[in-house]
C-alpha positions in Angstrom: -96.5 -45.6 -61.3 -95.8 -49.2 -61.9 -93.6 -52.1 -61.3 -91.4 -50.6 -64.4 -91.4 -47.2 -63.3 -90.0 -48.0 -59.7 -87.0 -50.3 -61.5 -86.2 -47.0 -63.7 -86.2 -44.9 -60.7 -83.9 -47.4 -58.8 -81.4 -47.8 -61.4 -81.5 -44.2 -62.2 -81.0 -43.5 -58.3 -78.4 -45.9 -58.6 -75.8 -44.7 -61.8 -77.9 -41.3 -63.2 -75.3 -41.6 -66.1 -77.2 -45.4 -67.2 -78.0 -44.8 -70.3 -81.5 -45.5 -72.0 -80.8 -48.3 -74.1 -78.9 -49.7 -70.9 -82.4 -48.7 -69.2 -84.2 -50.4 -71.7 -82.3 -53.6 -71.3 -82.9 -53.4 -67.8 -86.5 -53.4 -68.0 -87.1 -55.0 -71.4 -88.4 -52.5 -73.0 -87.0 -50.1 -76.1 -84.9 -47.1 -75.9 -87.6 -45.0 -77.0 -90.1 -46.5 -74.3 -88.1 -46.0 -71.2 -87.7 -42.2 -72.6 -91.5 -41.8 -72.8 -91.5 -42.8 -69.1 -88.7 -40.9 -67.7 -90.0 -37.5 -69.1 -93.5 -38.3 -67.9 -91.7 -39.3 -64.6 -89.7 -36.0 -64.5 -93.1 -33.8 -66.2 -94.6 -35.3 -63.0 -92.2 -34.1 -60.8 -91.1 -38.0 -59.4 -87.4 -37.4 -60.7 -86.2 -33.8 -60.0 -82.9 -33.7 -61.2 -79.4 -35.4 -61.7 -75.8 -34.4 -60.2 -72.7 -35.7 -59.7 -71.8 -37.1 -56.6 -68.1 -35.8 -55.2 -65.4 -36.4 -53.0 -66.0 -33.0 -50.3 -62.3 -32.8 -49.2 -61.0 -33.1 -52.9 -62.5 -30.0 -53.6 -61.0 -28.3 -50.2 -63.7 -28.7 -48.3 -62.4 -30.9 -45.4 -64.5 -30.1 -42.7 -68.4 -31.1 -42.4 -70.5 -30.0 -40.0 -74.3 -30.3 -39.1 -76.1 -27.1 -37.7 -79.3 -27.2 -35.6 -80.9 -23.7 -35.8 -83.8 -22.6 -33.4 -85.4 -19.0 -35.1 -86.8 -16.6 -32.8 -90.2 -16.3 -31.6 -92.9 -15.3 -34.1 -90.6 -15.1 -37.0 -91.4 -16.7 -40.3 -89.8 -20.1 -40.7 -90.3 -19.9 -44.8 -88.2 -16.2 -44.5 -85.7 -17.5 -42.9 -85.5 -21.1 -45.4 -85.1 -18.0 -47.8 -82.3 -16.5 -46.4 -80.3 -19.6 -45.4 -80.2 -20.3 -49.2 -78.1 -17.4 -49.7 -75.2 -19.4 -47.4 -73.8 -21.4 -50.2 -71.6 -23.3 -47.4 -74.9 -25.0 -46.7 -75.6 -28.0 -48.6 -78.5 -29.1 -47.5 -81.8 -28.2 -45.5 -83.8 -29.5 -43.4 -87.0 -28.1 -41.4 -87.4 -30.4 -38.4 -89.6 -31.2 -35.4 -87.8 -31.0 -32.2 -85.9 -28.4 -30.1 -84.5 -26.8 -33.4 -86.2 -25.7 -36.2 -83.7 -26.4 -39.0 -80.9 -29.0 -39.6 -78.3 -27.7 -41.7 -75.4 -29.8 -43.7 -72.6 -27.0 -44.1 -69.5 -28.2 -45.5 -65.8 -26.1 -45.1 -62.6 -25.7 -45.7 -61.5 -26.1 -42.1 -62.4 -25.0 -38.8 -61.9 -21.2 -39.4 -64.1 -21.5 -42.4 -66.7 -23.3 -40.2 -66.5 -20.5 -37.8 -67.4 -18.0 -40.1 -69.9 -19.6 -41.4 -72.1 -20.2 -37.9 -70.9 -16.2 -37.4 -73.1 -15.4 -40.4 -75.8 -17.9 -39.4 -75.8 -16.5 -35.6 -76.3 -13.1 -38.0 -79.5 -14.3 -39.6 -82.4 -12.0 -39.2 -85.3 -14.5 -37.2 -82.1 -17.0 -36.0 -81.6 -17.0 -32.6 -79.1 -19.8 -31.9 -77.2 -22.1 -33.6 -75.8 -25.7 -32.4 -72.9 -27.6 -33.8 -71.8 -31.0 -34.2 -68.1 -31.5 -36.3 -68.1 -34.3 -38.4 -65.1 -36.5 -37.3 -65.3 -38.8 -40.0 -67.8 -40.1 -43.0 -69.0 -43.8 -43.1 -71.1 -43.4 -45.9 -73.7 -40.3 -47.8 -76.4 -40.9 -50.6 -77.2 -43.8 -49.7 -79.3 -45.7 -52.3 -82.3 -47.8 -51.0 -84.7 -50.1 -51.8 -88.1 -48.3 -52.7 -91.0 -49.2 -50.8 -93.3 -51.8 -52.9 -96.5 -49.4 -52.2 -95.8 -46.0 -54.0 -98.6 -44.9 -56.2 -98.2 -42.1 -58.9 
């Protein structure tokens, strides 16, 4: 990965939508160039996808909350990743060091929703307590950083 590569990532991380002639100008290099790269960059597993970015509560989900979950002695932490997929309330997944085991992002209508929610996690074959933290308000998510100078590829 080079100097070119790492402004491609950046200003895909920045606006996915750029286009690649917009790319191209970006970089100074052709349409067809900065295509060449991105595929190789996506073939080799560097990019991993594109989404839209959304507005949580526009779409009825008003309430965020993050989960720590400790799993029970001897149980299989990959198992359980597995099952916490099915939850589609949880939007993201974390395995962590510390007292718990997993961080989850679980977004919700509103508190009942929530409740329901940690109900079916407290349910989890190989969970065996949950601990949550409501959201009161969001400052900023998806943040977009600088890359570090030093990646290889």
């Amino acid at each position: 990965m080079d100097a070119v590569d790492r402004q491609l990532i950046q200003a895909l991380r920045e606006n996915g939508r750029a286009s690649y002639a917009e790319l191209g100008r970006l970089v100074g290099l052709s349409g067809p160039s900065v295509t060449d790269r991105i595929n190789r960059l996506e073939a080799g597993g560097v990019i991993t996808g594109y989404r839209a970015t959304v507005h949580a509560p526009s779409l009825g989900l008003g309430v965020t909350a993050l989960i720590g979950v400790q799993l029970s002695d001897a149980v299989d932490h990959e198992e359980v990743a597995t099952r916490l997929r099915d939850l589609a309330e949880i939007e993201d997944c974390w395995f962590i060091a510390g007292d718990d085991s997993f961080m989850l992002k679980v977004r919700a209508g509103d508190v009942d929703d929530l409740e329901r929610v940690i109900r079916r996690l407290s349910g989890t074959k190989g969970v065996s307590r949950t601990r949550t933290t409501i959201v009161l308000s969001t400052k900023w998510e998806n943040r977009v950083g600088a890359l570090p100078e030093d990646i290889e590829g």
